[in-house]
mmCIF file of the N, C-alpha and C atoms, coordinates in Angstrom:
data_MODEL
# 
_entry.id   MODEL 
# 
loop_
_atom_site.group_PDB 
_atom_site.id 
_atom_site.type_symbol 
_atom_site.label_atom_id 
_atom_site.label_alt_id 
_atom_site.label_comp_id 
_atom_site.label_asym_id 
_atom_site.label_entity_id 
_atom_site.label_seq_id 
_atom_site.pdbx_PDB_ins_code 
_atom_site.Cartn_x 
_atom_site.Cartn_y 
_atom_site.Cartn_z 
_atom_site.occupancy 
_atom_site.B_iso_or_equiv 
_atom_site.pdbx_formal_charge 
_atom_site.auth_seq_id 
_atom_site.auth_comp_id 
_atom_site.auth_asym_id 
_atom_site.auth_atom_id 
_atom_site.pdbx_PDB_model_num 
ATOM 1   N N  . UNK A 1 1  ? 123.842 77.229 172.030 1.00 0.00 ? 1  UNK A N  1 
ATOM 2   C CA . UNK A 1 1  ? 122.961 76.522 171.127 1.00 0.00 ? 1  UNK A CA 1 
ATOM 3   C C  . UNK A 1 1  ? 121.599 76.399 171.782 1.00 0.00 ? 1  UNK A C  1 
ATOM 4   N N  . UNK A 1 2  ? 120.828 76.572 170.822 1.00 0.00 ? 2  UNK A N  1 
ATOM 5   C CA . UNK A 1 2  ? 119.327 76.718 171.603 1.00 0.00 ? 2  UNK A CA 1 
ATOM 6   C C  . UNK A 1 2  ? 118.211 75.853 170.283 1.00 0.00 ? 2  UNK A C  1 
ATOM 7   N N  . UNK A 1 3  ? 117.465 74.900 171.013 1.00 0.00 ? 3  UNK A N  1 
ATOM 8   C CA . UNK A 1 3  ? 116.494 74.101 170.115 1.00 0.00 ? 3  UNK A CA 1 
ATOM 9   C C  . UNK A 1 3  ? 115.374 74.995 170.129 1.00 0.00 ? 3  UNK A C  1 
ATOM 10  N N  . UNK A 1 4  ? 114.740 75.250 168.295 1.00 0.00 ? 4  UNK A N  1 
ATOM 11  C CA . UNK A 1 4  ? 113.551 75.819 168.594 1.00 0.00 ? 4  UNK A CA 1 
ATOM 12  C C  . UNK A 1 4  ? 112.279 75.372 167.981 1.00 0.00 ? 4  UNK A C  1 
ATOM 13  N N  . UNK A 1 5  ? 111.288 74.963 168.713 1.00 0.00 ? 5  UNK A N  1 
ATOM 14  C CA . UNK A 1 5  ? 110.085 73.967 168.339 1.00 0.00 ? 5  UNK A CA 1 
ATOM 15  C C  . UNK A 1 5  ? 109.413 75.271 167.554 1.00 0.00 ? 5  UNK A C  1 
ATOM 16  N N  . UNK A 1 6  ? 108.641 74.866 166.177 1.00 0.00 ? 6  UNK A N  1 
ATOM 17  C CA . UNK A 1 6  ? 107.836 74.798 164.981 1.00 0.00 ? 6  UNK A CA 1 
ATOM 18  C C  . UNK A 1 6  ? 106.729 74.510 165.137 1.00 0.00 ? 6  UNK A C  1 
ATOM 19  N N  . UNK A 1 7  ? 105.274 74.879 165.776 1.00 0.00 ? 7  UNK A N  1 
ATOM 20  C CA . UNK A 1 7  ? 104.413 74.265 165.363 1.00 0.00 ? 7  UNK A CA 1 
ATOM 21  C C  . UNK A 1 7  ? 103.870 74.297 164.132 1.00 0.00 ? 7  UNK A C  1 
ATOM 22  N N  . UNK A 1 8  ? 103.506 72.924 163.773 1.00 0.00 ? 8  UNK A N  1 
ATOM 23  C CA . UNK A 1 8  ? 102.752 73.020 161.953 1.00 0.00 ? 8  UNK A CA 1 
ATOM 24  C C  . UNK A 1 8  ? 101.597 72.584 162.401 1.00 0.00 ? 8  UNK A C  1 
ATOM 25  N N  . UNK A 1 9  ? 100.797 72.549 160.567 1.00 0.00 ? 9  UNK A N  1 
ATOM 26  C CA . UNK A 1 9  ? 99.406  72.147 161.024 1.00 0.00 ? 9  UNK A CA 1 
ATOM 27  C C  . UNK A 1 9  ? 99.729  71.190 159.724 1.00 0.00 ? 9  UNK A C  1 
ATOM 28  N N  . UNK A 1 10 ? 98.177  70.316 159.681 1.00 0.00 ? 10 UNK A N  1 
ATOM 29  C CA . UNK A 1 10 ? 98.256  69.839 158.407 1.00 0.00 ? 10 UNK A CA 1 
ATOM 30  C C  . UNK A 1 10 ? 96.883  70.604 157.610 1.00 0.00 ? 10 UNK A C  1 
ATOM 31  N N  . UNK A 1 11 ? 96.039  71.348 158.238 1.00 0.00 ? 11 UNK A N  1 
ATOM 32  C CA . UNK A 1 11 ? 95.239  72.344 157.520 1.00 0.00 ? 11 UNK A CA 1 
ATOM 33  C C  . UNK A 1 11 ? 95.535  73.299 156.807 1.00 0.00 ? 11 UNK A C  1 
ATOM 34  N N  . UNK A 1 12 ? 95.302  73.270 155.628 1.00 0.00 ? 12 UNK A N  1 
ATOM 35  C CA . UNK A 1 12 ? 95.632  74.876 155.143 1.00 0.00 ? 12 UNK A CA 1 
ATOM 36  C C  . UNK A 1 12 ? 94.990  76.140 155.359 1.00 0.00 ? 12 UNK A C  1 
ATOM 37  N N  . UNK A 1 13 ? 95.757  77.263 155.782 1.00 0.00 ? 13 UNK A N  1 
ATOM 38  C CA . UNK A 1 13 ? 95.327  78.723 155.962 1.00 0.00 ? 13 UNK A CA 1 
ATOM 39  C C  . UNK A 1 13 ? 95.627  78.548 157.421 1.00 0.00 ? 13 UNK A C  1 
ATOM 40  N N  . UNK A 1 14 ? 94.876  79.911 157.863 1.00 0.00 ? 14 UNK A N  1 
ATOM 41  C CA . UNK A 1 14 ? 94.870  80.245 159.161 1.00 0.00 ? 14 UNK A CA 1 
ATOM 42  C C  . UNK A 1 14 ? 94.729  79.470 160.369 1.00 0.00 ? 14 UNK A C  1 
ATOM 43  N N  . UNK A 1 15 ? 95.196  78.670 161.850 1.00 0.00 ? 15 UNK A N  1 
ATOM 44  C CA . UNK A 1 15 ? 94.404  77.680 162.204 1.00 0.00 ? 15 UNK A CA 1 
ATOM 45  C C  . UNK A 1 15 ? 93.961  78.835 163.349 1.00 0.00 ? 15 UNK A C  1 
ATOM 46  N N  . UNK A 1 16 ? 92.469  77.746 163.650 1.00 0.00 ? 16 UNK A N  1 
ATOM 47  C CA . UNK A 1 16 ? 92.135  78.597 164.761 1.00 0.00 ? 16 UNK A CA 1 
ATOM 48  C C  . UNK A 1 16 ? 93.025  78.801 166.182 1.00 0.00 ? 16 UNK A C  1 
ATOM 49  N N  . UNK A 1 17 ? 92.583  80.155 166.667 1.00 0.00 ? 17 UNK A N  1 
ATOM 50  C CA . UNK A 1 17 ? 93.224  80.227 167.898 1.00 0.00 ? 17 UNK A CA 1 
ATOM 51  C C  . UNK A 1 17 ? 93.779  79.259 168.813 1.00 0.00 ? 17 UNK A C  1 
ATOM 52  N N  . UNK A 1 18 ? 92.591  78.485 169.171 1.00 0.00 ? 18 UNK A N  1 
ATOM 53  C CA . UNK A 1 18 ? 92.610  77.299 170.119 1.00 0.00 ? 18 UNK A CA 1 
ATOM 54  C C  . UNK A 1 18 ? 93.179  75.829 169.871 1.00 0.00 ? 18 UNK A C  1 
ATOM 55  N N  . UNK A 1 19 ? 93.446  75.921 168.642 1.00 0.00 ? 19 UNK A N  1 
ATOM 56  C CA . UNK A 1 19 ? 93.937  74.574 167.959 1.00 0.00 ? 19 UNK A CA 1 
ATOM 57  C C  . UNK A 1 19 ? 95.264  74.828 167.932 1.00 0.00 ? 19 UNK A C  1 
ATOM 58  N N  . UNK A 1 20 ? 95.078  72.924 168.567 1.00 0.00 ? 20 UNK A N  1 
ATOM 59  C CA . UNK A 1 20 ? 96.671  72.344 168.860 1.00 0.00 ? 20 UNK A CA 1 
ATOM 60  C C  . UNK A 1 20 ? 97.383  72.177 167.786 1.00 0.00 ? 20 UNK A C  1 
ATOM 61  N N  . UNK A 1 21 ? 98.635  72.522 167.550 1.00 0.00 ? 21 UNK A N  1 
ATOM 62  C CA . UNK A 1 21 ? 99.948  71.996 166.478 1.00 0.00 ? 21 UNK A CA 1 
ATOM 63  C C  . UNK A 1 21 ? 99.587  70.110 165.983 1.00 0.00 ? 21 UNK A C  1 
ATOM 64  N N  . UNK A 1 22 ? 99.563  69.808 164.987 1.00 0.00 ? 22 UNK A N  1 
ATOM 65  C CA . UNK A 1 22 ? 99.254  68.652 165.018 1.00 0.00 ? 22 UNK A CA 1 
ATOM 66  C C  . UNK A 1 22 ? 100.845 67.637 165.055 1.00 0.00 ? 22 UNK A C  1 
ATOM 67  N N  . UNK A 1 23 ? 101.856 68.582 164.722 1.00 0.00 ? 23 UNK A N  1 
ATOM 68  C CA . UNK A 1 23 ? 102.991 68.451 164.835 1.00 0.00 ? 23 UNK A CA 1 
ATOM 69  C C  . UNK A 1 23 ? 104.110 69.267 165.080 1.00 0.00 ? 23 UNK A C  1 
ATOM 70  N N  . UNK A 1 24 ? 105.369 69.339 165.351 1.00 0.00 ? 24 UNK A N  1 
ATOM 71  C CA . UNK A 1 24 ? 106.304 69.886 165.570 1.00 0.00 ? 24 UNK A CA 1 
ATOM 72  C C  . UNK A 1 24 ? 107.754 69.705 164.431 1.00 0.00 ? 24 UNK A C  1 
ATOM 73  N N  . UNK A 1 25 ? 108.240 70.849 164.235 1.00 0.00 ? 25 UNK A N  1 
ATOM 74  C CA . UNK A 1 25 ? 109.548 70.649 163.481 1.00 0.00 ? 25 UNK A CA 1 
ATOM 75  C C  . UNK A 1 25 ? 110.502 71.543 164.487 1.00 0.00 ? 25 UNK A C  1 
ATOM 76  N N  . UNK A 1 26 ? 111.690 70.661 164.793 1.00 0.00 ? 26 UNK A N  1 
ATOM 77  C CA . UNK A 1 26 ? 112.742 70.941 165.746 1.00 0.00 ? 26 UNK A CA 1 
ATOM 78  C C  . UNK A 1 26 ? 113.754 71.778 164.945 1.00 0.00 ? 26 UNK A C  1 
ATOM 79  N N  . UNK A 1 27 ? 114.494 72.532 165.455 1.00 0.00 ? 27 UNK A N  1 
ATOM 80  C CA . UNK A 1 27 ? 115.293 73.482 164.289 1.00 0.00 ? 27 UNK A CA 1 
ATOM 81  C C  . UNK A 1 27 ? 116.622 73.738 165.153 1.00 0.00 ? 27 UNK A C  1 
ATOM 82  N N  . UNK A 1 28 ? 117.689 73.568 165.636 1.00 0.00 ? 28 UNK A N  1 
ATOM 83  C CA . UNK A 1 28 ? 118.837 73.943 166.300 1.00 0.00 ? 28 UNK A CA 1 
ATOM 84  C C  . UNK A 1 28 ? 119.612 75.121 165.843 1.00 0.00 ? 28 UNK A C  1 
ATOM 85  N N  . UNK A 1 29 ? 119.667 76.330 166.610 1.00 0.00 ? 29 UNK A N  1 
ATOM 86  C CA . UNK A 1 29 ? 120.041 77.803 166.478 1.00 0.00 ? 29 UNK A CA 1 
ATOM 87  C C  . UNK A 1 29 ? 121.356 77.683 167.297 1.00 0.00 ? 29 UNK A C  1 
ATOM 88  N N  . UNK A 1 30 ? 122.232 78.003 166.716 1.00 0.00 ? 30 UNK A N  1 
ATOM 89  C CA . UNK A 1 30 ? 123.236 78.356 167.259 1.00 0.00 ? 30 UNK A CA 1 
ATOM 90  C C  . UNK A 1 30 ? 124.471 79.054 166.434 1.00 0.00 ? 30 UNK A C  1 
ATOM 91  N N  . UNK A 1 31 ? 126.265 79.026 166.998 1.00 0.00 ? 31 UNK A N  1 
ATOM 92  C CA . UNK A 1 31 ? 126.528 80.413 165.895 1.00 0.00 ? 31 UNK A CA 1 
ATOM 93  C C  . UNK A 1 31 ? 128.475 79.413 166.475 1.00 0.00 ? 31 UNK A C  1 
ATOM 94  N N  . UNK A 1 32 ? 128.636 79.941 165.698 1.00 0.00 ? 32 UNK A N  1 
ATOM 95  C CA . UNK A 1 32 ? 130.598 79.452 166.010 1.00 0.00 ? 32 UNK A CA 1 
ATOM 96  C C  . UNK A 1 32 ? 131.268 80.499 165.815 1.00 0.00 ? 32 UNK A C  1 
ATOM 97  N N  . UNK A 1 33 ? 132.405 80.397 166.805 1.00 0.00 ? 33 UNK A N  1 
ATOM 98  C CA . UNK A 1 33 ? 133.259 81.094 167.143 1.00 0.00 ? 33 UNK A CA 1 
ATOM 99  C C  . UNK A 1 33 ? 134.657 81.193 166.806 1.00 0.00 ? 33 UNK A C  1 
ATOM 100 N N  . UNK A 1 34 ? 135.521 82.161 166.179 1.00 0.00 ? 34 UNK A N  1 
ATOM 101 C CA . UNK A 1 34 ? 136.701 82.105 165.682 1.00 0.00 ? 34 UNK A CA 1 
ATOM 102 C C  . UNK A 1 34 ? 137.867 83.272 166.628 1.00 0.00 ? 34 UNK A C  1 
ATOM 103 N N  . UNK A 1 35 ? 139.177 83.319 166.608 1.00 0.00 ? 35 UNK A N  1 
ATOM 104 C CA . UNK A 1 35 ? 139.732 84.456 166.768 1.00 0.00 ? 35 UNK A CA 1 
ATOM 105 C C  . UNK A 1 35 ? 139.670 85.070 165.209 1.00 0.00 ? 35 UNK A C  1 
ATOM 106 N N  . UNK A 1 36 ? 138.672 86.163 165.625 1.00 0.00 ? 36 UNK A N  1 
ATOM 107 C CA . UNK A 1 36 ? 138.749 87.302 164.025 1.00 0.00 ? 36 UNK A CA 1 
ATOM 108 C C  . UNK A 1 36 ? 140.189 88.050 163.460 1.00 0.00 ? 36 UNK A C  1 
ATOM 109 N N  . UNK A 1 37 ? 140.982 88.223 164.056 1.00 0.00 ? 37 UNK A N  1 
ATOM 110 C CA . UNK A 1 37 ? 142.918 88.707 164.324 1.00 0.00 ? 37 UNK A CA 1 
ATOM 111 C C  . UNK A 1 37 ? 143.047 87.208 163.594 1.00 0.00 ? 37 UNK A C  1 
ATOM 112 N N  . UNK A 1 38 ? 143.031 85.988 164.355 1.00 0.00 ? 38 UNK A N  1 
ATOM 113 C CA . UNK A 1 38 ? 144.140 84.683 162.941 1.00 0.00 ? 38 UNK A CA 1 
ATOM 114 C C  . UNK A 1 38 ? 142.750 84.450 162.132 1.00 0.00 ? 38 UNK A C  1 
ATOM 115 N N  . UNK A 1 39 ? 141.709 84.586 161.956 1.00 0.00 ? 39 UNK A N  1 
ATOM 116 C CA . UNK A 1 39 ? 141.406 84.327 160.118 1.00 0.00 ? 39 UNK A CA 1 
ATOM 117 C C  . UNK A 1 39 ? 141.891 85.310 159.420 1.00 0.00 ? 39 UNK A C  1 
ATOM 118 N N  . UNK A 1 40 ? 141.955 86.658 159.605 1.00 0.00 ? 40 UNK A N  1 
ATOM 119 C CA . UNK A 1 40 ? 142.276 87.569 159.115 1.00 0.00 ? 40 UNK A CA 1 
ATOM 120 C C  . UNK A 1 40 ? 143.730 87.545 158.608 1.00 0.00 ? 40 UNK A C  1 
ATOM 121 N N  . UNK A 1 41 ? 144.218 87.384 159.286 1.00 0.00 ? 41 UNK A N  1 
ATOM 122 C CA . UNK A 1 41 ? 145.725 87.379 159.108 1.00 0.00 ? 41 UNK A CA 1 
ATOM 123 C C  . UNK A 1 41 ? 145.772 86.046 157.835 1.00 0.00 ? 41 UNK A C  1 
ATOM 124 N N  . UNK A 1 42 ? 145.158 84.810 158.368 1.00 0.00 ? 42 UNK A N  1 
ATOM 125 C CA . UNK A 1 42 ? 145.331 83.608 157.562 1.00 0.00 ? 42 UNK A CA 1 
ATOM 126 C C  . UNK A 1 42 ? 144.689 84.066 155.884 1.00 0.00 ? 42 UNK A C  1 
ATOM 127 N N  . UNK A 1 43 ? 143.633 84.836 155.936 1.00 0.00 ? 43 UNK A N  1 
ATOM 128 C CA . UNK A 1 43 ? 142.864 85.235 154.859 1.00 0.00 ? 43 UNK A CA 1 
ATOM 129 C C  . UNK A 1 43 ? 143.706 85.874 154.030 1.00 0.00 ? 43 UNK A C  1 
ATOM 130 N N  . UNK A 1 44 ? 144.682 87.524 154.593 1.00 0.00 ? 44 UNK A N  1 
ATOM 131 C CA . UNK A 1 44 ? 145.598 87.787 154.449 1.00 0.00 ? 44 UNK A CA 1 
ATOM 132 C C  . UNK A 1 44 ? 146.857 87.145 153.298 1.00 0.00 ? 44 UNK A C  1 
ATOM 133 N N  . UNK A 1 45 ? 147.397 85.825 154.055 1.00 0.00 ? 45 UNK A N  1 
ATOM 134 C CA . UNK A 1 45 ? 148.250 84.925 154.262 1.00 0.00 ? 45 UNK A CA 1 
ATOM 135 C C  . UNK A 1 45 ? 147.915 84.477 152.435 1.00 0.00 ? 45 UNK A C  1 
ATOM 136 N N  . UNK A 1 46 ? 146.581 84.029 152.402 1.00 0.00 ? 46 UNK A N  1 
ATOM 137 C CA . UNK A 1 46 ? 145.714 83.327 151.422 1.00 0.00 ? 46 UNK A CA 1 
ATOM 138 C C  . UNK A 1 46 ? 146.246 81.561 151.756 1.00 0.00 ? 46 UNK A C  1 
ATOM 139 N N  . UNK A 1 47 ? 146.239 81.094 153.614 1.00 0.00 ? 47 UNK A N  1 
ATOM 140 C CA . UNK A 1 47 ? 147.115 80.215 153.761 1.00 0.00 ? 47 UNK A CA 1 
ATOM 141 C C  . UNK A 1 47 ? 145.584 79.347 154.000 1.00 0.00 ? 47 UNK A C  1 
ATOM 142 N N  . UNK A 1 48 ? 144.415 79.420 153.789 1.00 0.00 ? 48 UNK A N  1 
ATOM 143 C CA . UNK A 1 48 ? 143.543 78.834 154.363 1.00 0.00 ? 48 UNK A CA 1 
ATOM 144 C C  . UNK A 1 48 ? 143.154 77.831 153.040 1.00 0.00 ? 48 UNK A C  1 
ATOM 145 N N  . UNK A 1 49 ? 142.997 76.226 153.258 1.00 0.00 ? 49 UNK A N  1 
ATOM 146 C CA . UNK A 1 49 ? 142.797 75.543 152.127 1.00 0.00 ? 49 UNK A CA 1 
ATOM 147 C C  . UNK A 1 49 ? 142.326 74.079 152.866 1.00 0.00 ? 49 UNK A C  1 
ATOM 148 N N  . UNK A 1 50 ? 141.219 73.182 151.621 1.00 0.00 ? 50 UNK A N  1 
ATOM 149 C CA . UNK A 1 50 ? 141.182 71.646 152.692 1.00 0.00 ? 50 UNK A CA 1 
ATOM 150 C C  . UNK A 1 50 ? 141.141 71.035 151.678 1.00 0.00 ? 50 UNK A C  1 
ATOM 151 N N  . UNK A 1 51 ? 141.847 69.816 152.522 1.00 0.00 ? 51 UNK A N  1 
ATOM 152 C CA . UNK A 1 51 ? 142.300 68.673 151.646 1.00 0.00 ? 51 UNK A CA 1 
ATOM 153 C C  . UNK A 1 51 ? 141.874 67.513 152.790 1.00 0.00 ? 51 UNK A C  1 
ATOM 154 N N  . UNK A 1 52 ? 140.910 66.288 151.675 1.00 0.00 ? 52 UNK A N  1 
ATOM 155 C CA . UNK A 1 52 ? 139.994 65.809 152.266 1.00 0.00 ? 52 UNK A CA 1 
ATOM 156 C C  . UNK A 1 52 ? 140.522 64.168 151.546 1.00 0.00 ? 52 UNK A C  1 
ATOM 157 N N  . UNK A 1 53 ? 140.152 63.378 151.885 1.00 0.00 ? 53 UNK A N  1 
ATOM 158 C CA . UNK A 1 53 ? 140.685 61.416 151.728 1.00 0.00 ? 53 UNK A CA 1 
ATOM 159 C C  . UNK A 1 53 ? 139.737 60.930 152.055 1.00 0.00 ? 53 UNK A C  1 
ATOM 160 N N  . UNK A 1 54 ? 139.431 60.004 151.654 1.00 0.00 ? 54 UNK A N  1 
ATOM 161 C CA . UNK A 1 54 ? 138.544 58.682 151.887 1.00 0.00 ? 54 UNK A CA 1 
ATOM 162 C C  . UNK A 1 54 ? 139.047 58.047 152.479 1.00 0.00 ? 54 UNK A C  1 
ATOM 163 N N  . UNK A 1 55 ? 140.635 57.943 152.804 1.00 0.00 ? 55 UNK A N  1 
ATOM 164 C CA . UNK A 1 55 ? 141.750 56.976 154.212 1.00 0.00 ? 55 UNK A CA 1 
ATOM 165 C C  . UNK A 1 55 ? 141.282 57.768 155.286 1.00 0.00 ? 55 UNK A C  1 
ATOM 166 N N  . UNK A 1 56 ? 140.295 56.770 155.895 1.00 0.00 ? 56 UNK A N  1 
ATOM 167 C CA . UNK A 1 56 ? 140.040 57.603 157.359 1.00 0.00 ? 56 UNK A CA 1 
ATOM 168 C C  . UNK A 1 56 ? 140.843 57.259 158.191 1.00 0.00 ? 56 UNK A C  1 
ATOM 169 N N  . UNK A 1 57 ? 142.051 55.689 158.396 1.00 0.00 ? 57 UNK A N  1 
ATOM 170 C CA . UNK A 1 57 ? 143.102 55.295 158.770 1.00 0.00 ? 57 UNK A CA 1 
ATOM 171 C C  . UNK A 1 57 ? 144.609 56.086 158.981 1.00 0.00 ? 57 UNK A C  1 
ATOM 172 N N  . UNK A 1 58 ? 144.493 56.868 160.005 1.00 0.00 ? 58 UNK A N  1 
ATOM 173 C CA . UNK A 1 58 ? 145.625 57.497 160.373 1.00 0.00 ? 58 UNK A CA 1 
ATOM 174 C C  . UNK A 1 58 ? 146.992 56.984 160.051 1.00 0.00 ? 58 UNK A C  1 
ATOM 175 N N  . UNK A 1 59 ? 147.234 55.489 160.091 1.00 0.00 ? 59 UNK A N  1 
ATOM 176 C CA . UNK A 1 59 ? 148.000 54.711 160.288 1.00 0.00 ? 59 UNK A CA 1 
ATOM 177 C C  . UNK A 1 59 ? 148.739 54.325 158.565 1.00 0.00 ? 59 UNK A C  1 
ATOM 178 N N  . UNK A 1 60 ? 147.769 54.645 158.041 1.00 0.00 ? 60 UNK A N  1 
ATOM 179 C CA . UNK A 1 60 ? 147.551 54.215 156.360 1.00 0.00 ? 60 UNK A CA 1 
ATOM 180 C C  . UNK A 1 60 ? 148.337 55.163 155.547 1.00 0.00 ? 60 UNK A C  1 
ATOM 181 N N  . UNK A 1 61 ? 147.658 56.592 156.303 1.00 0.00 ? 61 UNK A N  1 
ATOM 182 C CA . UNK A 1 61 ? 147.902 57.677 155.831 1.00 0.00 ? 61 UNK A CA 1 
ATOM 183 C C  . UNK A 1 61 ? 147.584 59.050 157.043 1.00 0.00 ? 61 UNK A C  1 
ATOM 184 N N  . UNK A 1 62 ? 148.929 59.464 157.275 1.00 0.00 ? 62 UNK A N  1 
ATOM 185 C CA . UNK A 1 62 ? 149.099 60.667 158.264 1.00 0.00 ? 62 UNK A CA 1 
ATOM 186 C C  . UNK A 1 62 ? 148.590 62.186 157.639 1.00 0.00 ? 62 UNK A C  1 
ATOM 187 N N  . UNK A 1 63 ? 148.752 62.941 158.388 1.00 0.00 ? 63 UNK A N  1 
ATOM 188 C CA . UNK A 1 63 ? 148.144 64.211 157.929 1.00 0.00 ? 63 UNK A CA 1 
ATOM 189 C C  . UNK A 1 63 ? 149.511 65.015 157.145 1.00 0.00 ? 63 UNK A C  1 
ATOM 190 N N  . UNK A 1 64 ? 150.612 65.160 157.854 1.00 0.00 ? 64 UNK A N  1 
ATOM 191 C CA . UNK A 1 64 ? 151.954 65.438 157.360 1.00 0.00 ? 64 UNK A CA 1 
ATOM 192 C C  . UNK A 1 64 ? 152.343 64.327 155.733 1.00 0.00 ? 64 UNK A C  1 
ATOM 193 N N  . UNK A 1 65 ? 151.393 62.823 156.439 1.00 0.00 ? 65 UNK A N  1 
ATOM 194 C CA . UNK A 1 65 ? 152.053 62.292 154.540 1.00 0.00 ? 65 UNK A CA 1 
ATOM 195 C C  . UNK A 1 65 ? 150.845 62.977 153.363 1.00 0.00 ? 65 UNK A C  1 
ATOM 196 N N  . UNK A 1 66 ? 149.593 62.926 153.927 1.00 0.00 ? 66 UNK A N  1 
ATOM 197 C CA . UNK A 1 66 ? 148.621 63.671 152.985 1.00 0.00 ? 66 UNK A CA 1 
ATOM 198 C C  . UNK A 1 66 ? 149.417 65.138 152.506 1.00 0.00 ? 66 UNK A C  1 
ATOM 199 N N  . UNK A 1 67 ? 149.422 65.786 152.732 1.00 0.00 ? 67 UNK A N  1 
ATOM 200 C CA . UNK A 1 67 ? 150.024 67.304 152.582 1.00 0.00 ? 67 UNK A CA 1 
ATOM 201 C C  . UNK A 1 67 ? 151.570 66.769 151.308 1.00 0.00 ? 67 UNK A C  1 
ATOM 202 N N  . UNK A 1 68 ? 152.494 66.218 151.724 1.00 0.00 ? 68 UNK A N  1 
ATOM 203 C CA . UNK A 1 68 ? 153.588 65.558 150.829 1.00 0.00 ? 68 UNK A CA 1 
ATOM 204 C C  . UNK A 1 68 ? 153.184 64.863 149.514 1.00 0.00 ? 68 UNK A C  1 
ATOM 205 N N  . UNK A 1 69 ? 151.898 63.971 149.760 1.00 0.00 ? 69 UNK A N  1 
ATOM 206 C CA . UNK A 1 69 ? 151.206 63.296 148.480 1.00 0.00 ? 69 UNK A CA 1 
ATOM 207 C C  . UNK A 1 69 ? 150.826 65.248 147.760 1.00 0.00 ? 69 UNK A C  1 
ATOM 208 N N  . UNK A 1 70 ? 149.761 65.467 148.764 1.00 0.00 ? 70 UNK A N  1 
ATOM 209 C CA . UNK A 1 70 ? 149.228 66.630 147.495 1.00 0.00 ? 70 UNK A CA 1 
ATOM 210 C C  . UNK A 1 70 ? 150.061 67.567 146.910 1.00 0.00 ? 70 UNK A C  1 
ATOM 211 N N  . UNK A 1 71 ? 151.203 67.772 147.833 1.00 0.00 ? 71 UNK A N  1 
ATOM 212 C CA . UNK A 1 71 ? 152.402 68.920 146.925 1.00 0.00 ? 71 UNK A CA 1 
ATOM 213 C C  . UNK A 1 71 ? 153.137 68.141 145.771 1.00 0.00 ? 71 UNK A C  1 
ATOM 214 N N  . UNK A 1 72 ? 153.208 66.727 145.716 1.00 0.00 ? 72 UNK A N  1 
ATOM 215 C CA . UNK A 1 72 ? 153.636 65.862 144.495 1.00 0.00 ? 72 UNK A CA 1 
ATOM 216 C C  . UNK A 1 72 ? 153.205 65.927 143.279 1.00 0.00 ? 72 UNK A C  1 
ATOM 217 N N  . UNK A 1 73 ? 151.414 66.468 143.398 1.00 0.00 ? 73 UNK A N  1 
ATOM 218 C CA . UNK A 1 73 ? 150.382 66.705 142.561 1.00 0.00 ? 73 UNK A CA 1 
ATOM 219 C C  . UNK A 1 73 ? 151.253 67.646 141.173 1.00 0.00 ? 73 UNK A C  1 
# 
């Protein structure tokens, strides 16, 4: 991951050579990584799917009982 500074201006058009950025916009570059062999296979599979709750309480609701609620559906 690599941060990459933006200089802007607040002038419009060209600024001169010598003129400072009157500001900066920060932008974060970077890239993620998978094994390409298990998406493929999972893609394959057609096993890839998300299922998402507003119970952020583990305790409330487990990941094994979420999955049992949604196959009830």
């Amino acid at each position: 991951m690599q941060v990459v500074a933006q200089p802007k201006f607040n002038d419009k058009g060209r600024p001169a050579k010598d003129k400072q950025p009157d500001f900066y916009i920060y932008r974060l570059e970077s890239s993620i990584a998978s094994l390409c062999s298990e998406r493929t296979r999972r893609l394959e599979r057609k096993s890839c799917f998300i299922l998402a709750t507003n119970q952020l309480d583990c305790k409330e609701l487990s990941d094994s009982d979420l999955i049992v609620v949604y196959k009830d559906q």
